[in-house]
C-alpha positions in Angstrom: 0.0 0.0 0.0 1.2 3.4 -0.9 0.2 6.5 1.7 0.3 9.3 -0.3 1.8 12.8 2.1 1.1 16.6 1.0 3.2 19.2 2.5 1.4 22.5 2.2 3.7 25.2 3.5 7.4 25.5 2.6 10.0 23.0 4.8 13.7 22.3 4.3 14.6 19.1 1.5 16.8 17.9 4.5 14.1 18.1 7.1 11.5 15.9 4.7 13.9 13.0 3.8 12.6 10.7 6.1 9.5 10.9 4.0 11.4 10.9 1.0 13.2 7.5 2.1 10.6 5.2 3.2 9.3 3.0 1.3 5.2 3.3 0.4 5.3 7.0 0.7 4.6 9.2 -2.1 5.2 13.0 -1.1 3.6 15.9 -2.9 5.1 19.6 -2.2 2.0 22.2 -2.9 2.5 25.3 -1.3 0.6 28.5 -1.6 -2.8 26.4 -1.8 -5.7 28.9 -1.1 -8.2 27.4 1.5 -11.0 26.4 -0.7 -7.6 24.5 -3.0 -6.6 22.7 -0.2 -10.2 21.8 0.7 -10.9 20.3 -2.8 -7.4 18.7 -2.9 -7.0 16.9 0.1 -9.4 13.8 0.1 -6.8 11.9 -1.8 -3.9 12.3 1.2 -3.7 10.3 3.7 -1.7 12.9 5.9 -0.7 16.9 5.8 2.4 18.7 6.5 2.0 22.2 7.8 4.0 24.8 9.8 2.2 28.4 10.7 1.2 29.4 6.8 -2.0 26.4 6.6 -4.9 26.8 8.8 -5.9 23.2 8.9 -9.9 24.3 9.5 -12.7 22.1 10.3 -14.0 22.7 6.4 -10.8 21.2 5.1 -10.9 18.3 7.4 -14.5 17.4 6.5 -13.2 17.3 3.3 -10.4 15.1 4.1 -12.0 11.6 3.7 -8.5 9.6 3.9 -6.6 11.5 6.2 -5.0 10.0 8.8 -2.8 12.2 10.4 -1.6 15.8 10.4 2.1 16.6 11.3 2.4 20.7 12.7 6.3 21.6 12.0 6.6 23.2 15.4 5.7 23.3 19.0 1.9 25.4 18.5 -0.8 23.8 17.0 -3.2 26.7 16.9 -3.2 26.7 13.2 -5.3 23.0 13.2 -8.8 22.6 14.5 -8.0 19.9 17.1 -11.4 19.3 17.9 -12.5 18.4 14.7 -9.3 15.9 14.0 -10.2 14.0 17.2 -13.7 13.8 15.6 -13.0 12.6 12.4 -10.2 10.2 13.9 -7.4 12.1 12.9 -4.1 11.9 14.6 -2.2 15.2 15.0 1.8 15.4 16.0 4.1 18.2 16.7 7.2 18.7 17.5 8.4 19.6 21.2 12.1 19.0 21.3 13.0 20.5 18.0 13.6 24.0 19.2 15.4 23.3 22.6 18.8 24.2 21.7 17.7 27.3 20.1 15.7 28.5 22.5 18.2 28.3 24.9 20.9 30.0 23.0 18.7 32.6 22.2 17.9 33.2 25.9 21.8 33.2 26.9 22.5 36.0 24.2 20.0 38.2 25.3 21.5 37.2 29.2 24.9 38.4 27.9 23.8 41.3 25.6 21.5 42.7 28.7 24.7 42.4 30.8 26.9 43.9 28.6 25.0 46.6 27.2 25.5 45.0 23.5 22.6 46.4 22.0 22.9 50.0 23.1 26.6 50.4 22.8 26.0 49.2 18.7 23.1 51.6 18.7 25.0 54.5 20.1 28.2 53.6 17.2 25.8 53.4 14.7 25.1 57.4 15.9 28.8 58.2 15.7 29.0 58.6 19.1 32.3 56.7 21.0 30.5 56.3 24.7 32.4 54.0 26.3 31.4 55.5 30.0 27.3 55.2 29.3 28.1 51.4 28.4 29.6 49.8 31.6 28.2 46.3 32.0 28.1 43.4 34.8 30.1 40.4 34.9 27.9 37.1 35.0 31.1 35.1 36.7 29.4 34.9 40.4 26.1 36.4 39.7 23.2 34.3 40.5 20.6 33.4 37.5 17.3 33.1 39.0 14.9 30.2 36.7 11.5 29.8 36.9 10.2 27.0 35.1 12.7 24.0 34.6 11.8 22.1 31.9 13.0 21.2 28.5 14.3 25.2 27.9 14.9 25.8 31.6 17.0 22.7 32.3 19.4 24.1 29.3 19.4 27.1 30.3 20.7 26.4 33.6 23.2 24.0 32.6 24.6 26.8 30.3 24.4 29.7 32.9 26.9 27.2 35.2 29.2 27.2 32.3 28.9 31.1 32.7 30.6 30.1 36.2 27.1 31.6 37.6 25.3 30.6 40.6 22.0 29.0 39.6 18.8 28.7 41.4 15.2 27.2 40.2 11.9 26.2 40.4 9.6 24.2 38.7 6.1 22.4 39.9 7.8 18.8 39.2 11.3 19.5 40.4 12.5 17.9 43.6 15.3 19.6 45.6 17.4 16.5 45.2 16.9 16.5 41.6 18.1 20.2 41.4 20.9 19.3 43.6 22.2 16.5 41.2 21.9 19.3 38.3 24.0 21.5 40.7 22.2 24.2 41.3 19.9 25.4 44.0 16.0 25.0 45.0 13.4 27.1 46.0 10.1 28.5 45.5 9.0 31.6 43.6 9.8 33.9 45.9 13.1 32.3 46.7 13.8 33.1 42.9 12.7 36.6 43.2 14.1 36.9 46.2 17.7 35.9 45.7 18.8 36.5 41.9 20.8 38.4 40.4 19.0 38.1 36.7 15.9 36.2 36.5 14.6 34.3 33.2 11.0 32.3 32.7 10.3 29.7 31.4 7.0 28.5 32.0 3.9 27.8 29.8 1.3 30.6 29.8 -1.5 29.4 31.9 -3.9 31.2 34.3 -1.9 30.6 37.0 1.7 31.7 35.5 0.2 34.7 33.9 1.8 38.5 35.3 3.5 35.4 37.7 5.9 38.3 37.9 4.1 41.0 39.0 4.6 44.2 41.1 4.7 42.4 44.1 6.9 40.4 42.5 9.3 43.2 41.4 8.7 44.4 45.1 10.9 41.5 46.4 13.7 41.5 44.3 17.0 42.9 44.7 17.3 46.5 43.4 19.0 46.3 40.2 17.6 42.9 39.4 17.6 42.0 35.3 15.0 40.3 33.3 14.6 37.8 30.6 11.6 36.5 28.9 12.3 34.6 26.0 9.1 32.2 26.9 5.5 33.8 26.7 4.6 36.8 26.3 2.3 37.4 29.6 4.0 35.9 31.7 5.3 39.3 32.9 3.1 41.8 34.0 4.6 44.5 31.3 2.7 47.7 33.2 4.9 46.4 36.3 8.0 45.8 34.5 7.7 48.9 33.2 7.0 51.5 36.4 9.9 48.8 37.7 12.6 49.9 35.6 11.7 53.7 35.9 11.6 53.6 39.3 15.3 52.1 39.2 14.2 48.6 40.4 14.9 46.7 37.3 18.5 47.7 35.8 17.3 46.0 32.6 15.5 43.4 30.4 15.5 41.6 27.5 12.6 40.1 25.8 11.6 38.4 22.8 8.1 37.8 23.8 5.5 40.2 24.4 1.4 40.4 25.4 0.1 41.6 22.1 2.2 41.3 19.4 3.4 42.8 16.6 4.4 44.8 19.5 6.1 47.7 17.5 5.0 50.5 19.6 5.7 49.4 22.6 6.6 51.4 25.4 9.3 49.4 27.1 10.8 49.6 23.6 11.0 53.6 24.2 13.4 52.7 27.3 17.1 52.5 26.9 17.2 49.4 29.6 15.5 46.8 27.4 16.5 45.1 24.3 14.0 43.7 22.0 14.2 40.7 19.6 10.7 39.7 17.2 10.2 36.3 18.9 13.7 35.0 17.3 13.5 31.7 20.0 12.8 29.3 17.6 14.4 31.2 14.7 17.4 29.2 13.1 18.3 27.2 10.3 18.8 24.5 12.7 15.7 24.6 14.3 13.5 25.0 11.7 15.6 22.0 10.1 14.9 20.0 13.1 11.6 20.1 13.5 10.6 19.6 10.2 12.8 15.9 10.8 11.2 15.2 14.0 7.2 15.6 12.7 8.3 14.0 9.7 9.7 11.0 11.6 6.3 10.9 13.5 4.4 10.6 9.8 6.4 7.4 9.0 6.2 6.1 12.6 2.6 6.3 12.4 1.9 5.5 8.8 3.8 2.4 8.9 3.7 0.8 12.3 0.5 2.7 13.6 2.4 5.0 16.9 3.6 8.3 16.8 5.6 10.1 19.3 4.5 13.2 20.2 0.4 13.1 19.4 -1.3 16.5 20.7 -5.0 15.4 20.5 -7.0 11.9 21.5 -7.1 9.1 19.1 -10.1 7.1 18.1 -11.9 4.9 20.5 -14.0 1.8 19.4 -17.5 3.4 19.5 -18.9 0.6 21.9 -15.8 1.3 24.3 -16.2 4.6 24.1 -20.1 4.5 24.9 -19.2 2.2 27.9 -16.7 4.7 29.6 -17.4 8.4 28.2 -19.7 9.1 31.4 -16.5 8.5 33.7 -14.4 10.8 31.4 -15.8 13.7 33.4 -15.7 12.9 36.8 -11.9 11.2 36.2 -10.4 14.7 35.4 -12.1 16.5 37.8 -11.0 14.3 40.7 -7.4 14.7 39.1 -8.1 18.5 38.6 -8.8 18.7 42.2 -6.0 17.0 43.6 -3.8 19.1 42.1 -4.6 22.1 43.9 -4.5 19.8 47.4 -0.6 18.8 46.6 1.9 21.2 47.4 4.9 18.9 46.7 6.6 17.3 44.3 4.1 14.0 42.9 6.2 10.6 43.0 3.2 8.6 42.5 -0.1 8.4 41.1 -2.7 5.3 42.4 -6.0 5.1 40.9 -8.6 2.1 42.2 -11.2 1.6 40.1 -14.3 -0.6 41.9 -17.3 -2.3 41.1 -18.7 -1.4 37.3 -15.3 0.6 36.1 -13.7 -2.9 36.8 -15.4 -3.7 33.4 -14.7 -1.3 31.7 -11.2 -0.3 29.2 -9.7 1.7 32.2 -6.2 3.0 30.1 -8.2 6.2 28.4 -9.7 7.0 32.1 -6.2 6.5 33.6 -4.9 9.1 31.0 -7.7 11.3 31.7 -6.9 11.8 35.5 -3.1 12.4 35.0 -4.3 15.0 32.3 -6.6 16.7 35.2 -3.6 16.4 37.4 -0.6 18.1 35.1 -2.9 19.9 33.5 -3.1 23.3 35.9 0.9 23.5 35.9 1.6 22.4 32.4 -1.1 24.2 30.1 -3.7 22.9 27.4 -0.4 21.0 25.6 -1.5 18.6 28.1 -4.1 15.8 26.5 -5.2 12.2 27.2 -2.7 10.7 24.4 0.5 12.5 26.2 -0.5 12.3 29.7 1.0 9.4 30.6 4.0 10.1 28.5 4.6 13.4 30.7 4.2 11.8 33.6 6.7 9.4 32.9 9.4 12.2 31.6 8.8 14.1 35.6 9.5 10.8 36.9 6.2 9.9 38.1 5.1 6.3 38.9 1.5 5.9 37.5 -0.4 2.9 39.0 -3.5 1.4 38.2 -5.7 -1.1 40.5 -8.6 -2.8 40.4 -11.1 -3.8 43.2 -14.1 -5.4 44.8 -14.1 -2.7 47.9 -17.1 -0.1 46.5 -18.1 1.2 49.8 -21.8 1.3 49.2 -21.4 2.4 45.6 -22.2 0.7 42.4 -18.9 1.8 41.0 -15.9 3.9 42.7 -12.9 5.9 41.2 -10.4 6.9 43.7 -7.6 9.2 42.7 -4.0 8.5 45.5 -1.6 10.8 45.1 2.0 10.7 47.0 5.0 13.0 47.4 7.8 12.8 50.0 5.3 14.3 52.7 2.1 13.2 52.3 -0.5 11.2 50.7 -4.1 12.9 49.5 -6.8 10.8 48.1 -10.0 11.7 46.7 -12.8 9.4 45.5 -15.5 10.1 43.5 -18.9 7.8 41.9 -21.7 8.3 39.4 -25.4 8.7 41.0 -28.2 7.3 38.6 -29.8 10.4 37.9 -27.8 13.4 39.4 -24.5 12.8 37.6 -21.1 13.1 39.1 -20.5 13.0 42.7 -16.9 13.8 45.1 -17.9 11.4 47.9 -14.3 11.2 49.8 -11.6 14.0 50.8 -8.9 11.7 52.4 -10.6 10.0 55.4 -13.8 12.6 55.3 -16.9 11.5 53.4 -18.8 14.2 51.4 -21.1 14.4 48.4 -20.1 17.1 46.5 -20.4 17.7 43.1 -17.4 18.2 41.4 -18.0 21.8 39.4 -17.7 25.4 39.6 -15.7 27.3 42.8 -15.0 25.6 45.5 -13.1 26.3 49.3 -11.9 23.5 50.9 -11.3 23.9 54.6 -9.0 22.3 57.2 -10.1 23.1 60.7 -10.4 21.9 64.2 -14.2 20.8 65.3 -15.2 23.4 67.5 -18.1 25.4 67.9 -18.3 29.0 66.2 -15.8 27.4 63.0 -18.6 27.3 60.8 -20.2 30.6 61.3 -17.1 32.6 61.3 -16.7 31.2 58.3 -20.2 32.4 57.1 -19.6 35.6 58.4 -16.6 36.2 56.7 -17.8 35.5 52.8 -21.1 37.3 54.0 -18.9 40.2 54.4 -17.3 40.1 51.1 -20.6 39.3 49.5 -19.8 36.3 48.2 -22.7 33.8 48.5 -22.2 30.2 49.4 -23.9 27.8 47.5 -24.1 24.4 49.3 -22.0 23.2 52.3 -20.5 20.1 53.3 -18.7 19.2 56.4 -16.8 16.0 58.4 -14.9 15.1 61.2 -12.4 12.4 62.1 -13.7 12.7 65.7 -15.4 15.0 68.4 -13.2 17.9 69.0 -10.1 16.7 66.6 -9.5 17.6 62.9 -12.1 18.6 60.4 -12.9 19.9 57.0 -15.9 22.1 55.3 -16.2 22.2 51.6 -17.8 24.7 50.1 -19.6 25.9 46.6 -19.3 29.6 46.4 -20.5 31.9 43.1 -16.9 33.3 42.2 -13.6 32.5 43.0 -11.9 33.7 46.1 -9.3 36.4 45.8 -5.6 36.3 48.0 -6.3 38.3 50.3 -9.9 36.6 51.0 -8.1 33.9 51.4 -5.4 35.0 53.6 -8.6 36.7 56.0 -10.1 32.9 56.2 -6.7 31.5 56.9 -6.2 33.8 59.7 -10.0 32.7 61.2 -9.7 30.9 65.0 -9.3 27.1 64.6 -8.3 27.2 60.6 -5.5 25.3 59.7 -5.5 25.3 55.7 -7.4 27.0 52.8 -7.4 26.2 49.5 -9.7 27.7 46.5 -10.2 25.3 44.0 -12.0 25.5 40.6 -13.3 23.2 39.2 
């Protein structure tokens, strides 16, 4: 059988040849195709090549009646409707790793040209003016490099900066201490970062918790004279705040290539001799470009000829009778995941999951994948799906186990979600009710019935008269109305929790006023 390949948007000879070399593949270059072209033209492929140029649309994939897969040159996919692949069965790849090495380099040159003043001395020469005095940098030998976010990027990064003979310290979600320490460099939390560096680069995904991550308060705790790199997301830095920052002499200097909003030619931290700009140059090299364009096309063989691919971005097909037997659990297994992901603070080592009673019948991999996504999915972004979840996992060193059992506790069936670090063990459990849909019937050793949507506040407390109602009293203050309640106790007098359904979420310092109530011991807003 011969799979016939179309690559739509311009890519390097060098980076197809591993199309152009196995055997029962038949490549066509067309690039330039208008959308209604490529609509009319694709039902005789049986998989695309894109980069940025194609917007793979829902029409065109309608229209594709043998395509099997779709291979995105790159790390985005926003170009391709991923909804509509996953609908028509359609496998879509990417490719992460191709840009790693760029990306770093691209962040260490902006490191040294911000510390050396590169850009502005060239600037000033290209003026005729011979300012050597205006131009005095900072050496990096001894100066600490602050990393926030130590993945793929981050981890080069790092290793790079130490080479630079500078003093390194990091954090990422999924990064232990003694995993930092065997990297040799430091730990610690955000505000450790903030707190102790010298320069200080991100390199996180842009999600709704690591947007304006660095902030004004932020800013407030660093060192004065502090320098900043964004080479990751645009967003990630609050620019308003980076920008009152540096005129108030808090920030010496920064260098991004990422913005908000971009084009972002009229910008006005380009108007201020501290920062230096690039375009969104990260990925931006022959090599890169080169490289991913080998790894997706790597992918397309893998997957045409022995049916796996690599690095998938959306959810294969699922036999339709499966798929009828377990879709109602889909929900409820990525909310429970979901929520235990705000309830660990450490780093996860291991993931259980029991399934009892009915879901003992039923294909339990796609439900397993679906909890790890609800769990990684809050720190690592929408790049997170069930096809990759378990992959992930695997790559931050996360032992996933699956179990199955007789014990339903009164229920007809039973998911419960385990979750262990170094310090602790949380669990929650969760069922479906005939009728009324997905249910949270366990928080560790406390049984509730709550159902798993919306805002919630979950509440560690001691069992003593007055908790409750100072509770009350304190959202009734802030006008925030509490939808249904649910409480329980280990034992008279000893440790308890509430769990509540309120109509938006909480804000800092709401929480940090319900933290400081008599006989609290923990909040945590959770959204579900």
């Amino acid at each position: 059988m011969v799979y016939k390949v179309l690559i739509s948007d311009p890519l390097s000879e060098d980076g197809i040849q591993p199309l152009r070399e196995a055997e029962g593949i038949d490549v066509t270059i067309d690039t330039g195709l208008t959308p209604d072209q490529l609509a009319t033209k694709i039902a005789e492929f049986d998989a695309l090549l894109v980069r940025s140029q194609t917007k793979v649309t829902r029409d065109i994939i309608t229209n594709a009646k043998n395509l099997k897969i779709i291979g995105r040159a790159g790390v985005g996919v926003d170009n391709i409707d991923l909804d509509a692949a996953t609908e028509h069965g359609i496998i879509v790849v990417n490719a992460p790793d191709g840009n790693t090495n760029s990306a770093a380099e691209h962040t260490i040159a902006m490191l040294m040209s911000l510390a050396r003043k590169i850009p502005q001395a060239f600037y000033a020469l290209k003026h005729q003016k011979w300012d050597r005095k205006s131009h005095v940098g900072v050496e990096l030998k001894n100066k600490t490099l602050g990393v926030i976010g130590l993945g793929r990027i981050g981890a080069e990064v790092a290793t790079r900066a130490k080479g630079q003979r500078m003093n390194v310290i990091a954090y990422d979600p999924f990064i232990t201490a003694e995993k930092a320490d065997k990297m040799g460099i430091d730990y610690g939390t955000v505000e450790d970062v903030v707190r102790q560096a010298d320069f200080i680069t991100v390199h996180t995904p842009l999600l709704k918790e690591t947007k304006h991550l660095i902030n004004k308060e932020a800013f407030d705790k660093m060192k004065n004279g502090v320098q900043i790199i964004n080479c990751a997301r645009g967003g990630i830095i609050d620019e308003d705040a980076l920008y009152e920052a540096i005129l108030n002499k808090k920030v010496a200097g920064a260098a991004l290539d990422v913005f908000e909003e971009e084009p972002a030619v009229n910008h006005k931290l380009l108007e201020l001799p501290e920062v230096i700009a690039t375009p969104h140059l990260g990925a931006s090299t022959v090599e890169a470009q080169e490289n991913v364009a080998i790894d997706v096309s790597e992918d397309v063989v893998r997957f045409l000829t022995v049916g796996l691919a690599r690095n998938p971005v959306n959810l294969p097909s699922v036999p339709r009778e499966v798929m009828k037997m377990i879709e109602p659990y889909f929900h409820l297994s990525e909310k429970l995941g979901t929520f235990l992901s705000y309830l660990t603070k450490d780093v996860i080592e291991e993931i259980n999951i029991y399934y009892s009673g009915d879901l003992r019948e039923v294909q339990i991999a796609p439900l397993t994948r679906n909890t790890i996504k609800g769990l990684l999915k809050r720190h690592l972004g929408e790049h997170v799906n069930d096809v990759n979840a378990s992959y992930l996992a695997e790559k931050k060193g996360i032992t996933v186990n699956e179990h199955k059992s007789s014990s339903t506790k009164g229920f007809t069936n039973l998911l419960t979600v385990e979750v262990k670090t170094s310090k602790s063990t949380r669990k929650v459990a969760g069922t479906l009710l005939n009728g009324l849909g997905a249910r949270i019937v366990q928080v560790d050793s406390y049984s509730v019935d709550v159902v798993p949507e919306g805002h919630l506040v979950f509440i560690h407390h001691k069992d003593q008269p007055g908790a409750i109602g100072r509770v009350g009293s304190l959202l009734a203050e802030r006008d925030i109305n509490i939808a249904t309640m649910q409480v329980g106790r280990s034992d008279v007098g000893g440790d308890a929790i509430m769990m509540l359904t309120i109509d938006r979420l909480l804000e800092q310092d709401e929480l940090d006023q319900l933290t400081k109530l008599t006989d609290i011991y923990g909040v945590t807003s959770i959204e579900l």
